[in-house]
C-alpha positions in Angstrom: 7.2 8.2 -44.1 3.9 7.4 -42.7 3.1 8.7 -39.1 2.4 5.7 -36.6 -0.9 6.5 -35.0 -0.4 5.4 -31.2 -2.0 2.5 -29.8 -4.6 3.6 -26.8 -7.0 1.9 -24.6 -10.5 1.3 -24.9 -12.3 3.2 -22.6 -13.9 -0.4 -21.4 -10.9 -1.7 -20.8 -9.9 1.3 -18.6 -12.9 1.1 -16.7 -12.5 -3.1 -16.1 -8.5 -2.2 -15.0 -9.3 0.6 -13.1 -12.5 -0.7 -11.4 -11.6 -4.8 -10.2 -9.5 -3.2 -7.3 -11.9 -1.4 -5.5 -14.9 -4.4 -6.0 -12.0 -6.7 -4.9 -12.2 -4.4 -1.1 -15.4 -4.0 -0.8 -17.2 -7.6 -1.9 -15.9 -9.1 1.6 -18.0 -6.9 3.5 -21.3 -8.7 3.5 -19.9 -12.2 4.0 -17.9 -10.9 7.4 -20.4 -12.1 9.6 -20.2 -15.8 8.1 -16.9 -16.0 7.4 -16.3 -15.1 11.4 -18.4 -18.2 11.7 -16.9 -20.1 9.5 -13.6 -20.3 10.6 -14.6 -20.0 14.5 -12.9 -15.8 14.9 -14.1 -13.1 16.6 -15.4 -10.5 14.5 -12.9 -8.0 15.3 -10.6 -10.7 13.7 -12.4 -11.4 10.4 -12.4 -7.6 10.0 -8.9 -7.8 9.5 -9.3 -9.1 5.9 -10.7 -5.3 5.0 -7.4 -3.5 7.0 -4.6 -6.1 5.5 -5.8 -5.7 2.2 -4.6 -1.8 2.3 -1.2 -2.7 4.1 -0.3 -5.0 0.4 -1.9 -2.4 -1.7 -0.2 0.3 -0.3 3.2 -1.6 -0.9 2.1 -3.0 -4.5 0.9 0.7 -5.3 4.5 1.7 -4.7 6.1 -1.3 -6.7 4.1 -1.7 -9.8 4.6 2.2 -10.2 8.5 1.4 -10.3 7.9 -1.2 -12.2 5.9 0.2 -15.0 8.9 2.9 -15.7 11.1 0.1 -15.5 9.7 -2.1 -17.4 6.7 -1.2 -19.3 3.4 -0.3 -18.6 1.8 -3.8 -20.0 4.2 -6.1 -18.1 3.1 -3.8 -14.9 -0.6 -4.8 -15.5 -0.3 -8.6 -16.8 2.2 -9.3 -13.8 -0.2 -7.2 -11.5 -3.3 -9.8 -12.8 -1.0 -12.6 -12.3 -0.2 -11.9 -8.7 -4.0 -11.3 -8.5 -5.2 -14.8 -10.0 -2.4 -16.3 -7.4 -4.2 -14.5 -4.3 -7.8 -15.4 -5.6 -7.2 -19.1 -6.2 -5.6 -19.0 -2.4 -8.4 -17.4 -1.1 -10.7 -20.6 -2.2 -8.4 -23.1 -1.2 -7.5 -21.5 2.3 -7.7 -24.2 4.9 -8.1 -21.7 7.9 -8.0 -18.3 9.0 -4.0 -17.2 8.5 -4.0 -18.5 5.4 -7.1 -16.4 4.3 -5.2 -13.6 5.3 -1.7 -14.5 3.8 -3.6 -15.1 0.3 -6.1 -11.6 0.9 -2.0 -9.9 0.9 -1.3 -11.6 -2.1 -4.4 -10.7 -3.8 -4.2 -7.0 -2.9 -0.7 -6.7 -4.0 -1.8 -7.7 -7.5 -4.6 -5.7 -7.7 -2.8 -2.1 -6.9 -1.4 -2.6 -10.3 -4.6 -1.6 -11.6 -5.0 1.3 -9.7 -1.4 2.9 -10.3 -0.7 1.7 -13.6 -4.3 2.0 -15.2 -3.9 5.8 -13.8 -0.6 6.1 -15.6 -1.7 4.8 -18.8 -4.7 7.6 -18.8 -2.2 10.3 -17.9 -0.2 9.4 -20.7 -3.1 8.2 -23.7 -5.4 10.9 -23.3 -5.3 15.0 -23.1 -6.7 18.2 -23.7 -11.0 17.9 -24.1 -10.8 13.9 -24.6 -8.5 13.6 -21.7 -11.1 15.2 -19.1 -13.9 13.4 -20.7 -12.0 9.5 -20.1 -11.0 11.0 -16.5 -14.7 12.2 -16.0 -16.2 8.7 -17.4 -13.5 6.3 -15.6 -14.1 8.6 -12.4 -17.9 7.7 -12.7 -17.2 4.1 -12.4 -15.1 4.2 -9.9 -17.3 6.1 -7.7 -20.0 3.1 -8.7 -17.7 0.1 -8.6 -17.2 0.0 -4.4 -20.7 -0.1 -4.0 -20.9 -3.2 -6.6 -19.0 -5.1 -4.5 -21.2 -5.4 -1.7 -24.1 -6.3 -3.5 -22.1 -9.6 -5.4 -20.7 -10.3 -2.4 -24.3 -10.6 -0.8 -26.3 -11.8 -3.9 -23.5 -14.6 -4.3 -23.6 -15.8 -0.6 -27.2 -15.7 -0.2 -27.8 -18.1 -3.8 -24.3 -20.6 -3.1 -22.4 -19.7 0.0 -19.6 -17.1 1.1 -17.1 -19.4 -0.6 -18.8 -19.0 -3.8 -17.6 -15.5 -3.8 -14.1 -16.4 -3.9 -14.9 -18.6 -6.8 -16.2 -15.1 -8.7 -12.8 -13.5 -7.6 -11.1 -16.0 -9.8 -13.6 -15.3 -12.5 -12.8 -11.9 -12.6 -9.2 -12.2 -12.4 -8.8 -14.7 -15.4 -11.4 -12.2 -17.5 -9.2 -9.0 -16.7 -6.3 -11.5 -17.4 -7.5 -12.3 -20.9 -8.6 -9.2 -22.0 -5.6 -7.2 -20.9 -3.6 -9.8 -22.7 -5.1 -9.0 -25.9 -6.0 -5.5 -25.7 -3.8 -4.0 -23.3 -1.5 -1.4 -25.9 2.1 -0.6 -24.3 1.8 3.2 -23.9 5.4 4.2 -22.4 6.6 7.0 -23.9 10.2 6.3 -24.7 11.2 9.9 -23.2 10.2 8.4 -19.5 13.5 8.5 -17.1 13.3 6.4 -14.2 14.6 8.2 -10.8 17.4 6.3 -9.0 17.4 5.9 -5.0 19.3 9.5 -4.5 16.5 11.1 -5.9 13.8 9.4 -4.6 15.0 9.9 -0.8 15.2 14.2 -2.2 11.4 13.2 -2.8 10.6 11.5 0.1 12.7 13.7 2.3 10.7 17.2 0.5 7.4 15.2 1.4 7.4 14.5 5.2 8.7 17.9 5.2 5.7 20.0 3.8 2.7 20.3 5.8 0.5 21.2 3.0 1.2 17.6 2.0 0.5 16.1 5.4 -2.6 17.9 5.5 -4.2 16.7 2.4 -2.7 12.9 3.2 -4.6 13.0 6.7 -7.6 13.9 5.2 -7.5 11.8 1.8 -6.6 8.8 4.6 -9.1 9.6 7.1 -11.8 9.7 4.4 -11.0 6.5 2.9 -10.7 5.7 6.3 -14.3 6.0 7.4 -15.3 4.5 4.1 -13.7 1.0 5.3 -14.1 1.5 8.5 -18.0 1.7 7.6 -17.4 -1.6 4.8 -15.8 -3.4 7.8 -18.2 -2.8 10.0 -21.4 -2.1 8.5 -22.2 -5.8 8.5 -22.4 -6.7 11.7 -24.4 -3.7 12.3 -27.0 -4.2 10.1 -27.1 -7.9 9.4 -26.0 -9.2 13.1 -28.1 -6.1 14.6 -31.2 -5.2 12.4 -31.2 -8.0 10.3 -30.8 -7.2 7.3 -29.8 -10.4 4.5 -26.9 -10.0 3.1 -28.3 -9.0 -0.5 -30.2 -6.1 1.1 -26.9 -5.0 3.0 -25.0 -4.8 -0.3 -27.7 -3.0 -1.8 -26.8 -0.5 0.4 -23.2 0.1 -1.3 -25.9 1.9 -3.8 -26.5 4.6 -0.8 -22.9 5.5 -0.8 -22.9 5.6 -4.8 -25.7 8.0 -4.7 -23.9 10.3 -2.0 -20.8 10.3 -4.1 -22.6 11.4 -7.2 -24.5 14.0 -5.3 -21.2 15.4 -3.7 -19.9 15.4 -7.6 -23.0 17.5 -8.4 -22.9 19.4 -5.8 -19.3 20.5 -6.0 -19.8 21.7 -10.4 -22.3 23.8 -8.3 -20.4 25.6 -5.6 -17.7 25.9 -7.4 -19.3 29.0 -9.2 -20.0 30.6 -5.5 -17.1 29.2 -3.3 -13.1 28.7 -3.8 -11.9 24.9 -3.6 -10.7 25.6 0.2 -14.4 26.7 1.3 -16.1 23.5 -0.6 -13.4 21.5 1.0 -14.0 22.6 4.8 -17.7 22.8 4.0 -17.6 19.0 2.9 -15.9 18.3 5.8 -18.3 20.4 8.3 -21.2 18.9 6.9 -20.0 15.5 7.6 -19.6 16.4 11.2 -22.6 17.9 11.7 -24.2 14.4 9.9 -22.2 12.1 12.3 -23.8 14.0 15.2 -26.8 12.6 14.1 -25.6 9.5 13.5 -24.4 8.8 16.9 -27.9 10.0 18.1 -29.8 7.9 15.7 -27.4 5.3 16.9 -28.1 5.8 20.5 -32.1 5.2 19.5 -31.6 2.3 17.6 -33.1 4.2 14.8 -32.4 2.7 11.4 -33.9 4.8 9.2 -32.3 8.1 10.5 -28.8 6.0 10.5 -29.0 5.7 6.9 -29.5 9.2 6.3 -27.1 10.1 8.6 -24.6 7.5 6.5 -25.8 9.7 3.8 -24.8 12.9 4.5 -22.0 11.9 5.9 -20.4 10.8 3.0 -22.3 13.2 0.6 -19.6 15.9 3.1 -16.8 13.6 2.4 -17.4 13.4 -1.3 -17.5 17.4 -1.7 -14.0 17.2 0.5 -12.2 14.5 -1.5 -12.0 15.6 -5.0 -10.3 18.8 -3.9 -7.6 16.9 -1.5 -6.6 14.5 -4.7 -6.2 17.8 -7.1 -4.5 20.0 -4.5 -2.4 17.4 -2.8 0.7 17.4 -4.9 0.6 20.7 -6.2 4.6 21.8 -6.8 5.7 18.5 -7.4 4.8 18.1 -11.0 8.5 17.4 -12.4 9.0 14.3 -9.9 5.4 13.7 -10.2 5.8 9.7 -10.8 7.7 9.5 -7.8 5.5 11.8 -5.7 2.8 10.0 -6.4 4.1 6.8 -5.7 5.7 7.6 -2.0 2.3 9.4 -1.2 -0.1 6.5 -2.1 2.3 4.8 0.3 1.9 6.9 3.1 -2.0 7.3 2.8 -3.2 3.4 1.7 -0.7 2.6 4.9 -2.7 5.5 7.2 -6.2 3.6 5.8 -5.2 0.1 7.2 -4.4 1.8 10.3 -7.5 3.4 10.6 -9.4 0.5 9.7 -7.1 -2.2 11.6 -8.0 0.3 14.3 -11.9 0.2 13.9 -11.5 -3.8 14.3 -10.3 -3.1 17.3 -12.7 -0.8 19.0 -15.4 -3.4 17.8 -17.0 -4.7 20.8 -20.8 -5.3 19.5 -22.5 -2.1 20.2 -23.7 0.1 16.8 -22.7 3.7 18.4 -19.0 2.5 18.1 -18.6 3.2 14.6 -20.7 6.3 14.5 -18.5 8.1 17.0 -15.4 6.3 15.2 -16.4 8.9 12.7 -17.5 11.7 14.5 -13.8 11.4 15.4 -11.6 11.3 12.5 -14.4 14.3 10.6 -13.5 16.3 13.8 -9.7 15.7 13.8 -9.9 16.7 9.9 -12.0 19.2 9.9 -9.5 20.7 12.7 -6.3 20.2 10.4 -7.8 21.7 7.2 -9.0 24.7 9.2 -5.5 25.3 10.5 -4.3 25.1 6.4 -7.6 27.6 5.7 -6.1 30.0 8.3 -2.4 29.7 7.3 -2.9 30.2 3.7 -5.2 33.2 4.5 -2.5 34.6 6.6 0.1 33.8 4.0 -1.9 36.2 1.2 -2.8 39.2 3.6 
């Protein structure tokens, strides 16, 4: 008998799946300002389409992940799409501002399917040398494919209007729709065993109770954290305050590309110097030391030293993050699926928070989001050097 070669994924069609999510977050950010006009709310309240998103995505995360054992890895991502088309055709024909926000839920819930599942499908298609070159290249684009959305977001409102850009959303969704239809391979293996509710209460129950876990979920949430916080608030900051159009705004999602490549770069470097703890708390103590001076460059009303403070500041966060998302779950590998799952949960629903929270504190003034993150890099930097310390003690 002949040996059945298994069906993979493109590596294109990994990158579209993977990457649609995060474009779909960040390309509201530039219209922000108009759409508060639009619809006659306060700003504070059209930065709740950034926070709700995470609050569905965190819950869809959580479900398509079930549902992919369950069911199959393809079903997962067509349904996902589906739910995703629904939310983007509701976004275009809202008639005000609650139903905006009740289609933004629908949309995000969609979308999480490819996050989780595409994720899945890697794990499972791809190992050994090839493996870590599909993770590398898929990483890549991910780290590119937030700071797209701004600049389509502001590119499409400035040539046809903020609406237009729902009209792209629908584009995008019927494209990934189409080509996941035909090329989309069902990769299940047929050894996967689904975990019933008894053992996923052990899991969540083993969770809340290690504190090497809630270290690394309060500081993979309170770096996402500041990155939407920032997309939330950005706009009104420098289109409302310095007046900046909304294409060059979104070209500024290219700063935060360039400081997450660097922190790539930078951490292939220490790595041959430093252990993964030191980067980590070196990331995170760099990004302190850069919000500093963006609260003083703030306090000027000093543009130019705001963006390289932005700079830093995330360059820090991107030599943090990659070490959080290895180490996080380390020990858990035989209930990994479920694992994973619950603790997506937990941190996607600590990101709304945080950014729900930064619409909140909004009151006009451009120091507000600066010492937002001074903040949450000082409450991290705190937590991981108490885990520094305690696995230090733990060795001597």
């Amino acid at each position: 008998m002949k040996n059945v070669q298994k069906q993979v994924p493109s590596l294109l069609l990994l990158i579209t799946l993977v990457g649609f999510p995060q474009i779909s977050e960040s390309i509201f950010t530039p219209i922000l300002p108009a759409l508060s006009s639009a619809l006659h709310v306060s700003a504070s309240h059209s930065q709740l389409t950034m926070s709700i998103y995470f609050v569905a995505f965190a819950i869809g995360v959580l479900f398509w992940g079930q549902y992919a054992d369950y069911r199959g890895r393809r079903p997962a991502m067509l349904g996902g799409l589906v739910f995703y088309l629904l939310g983007n055709l509701g976004l275009f024909l809202s008639p005000g501002f609650s139903w905006l926000l009740g289609s933004r839920l629908v949309q995000a819930f969609g979308a999480s399917a490819g996050s989780v599942v595409t994720q899945t499908i890697m794990r499972e298609s791809f190992s050994g040398v090839r493996g870590a070159k599909v993770f590398a290249k898929v990483s890549a684009a991910m780290a590119l494919s937030p700071a797209l959305g701004p600049l389509i977001g502001g590119s499409v409102q400035t040539m046809w209007g903020y609406h237009n850009v729902f009209s792209v959303l629908i584009m995008m969704a019927v494209a990934c729709l189409l080509y996941a239809g035909v090329r989309l391979p069902e990769t299940r293996p047929t050894t996967v065993k689904v975990a019933n509710w008894s053992q996923q209460k052990l899991v969540v129950k083993r969770l809340l109770s290690d504190p090497v876990v809630w270290t690394y979920g309060i500081l993979i949430s309170g770096i996402n954290g500041i990155l939407f916080s920032y997309y939330a608030e950005a706009p009104f900051i420098f289109e409302a305050h310095f007046g900046f159009s909304a294409v060059t705004y979104g070209s500024l999602g290219l700063l935060l590309a360039a400081a997450s490549l660097g922190g790539a770069l930078l951490v292939n470097w220490l790595v041959n110097y430093w252990s993964p703890m030191h980067i980590a708390l070196g990331g995170l103590m760099l990004s302190s030391v850069a919000a500093v001076g963006l609260v003083v460059a703030a306090s000027l009303n000093q543009v130019l030293g705001m963006l390289v403070g932005i700079f830093v500041v995330f360059l820090g966060l991107n030599v943090t993050l990659p070490n959080a998302l290895n180490r996080a779950l380390i020990g858990y590998e035989s209930v990994m699926g479920s694992a994973s799952g619950w603790f997506s949960l937990g941190y996607y629903l600590a990101v709304s928070a945080l950014t729900y929270l930064m619409s909140r504190l909004h009151h006009g003034s451009i120091t507000t989001l600066p010492a937002y993150i001074l903040g949450i890099c000082l409450v991290m930097s705190i937590v991981y050097g108490w885990l520094c310390q305690r696995t230090a003690a733990s060795r001597s």
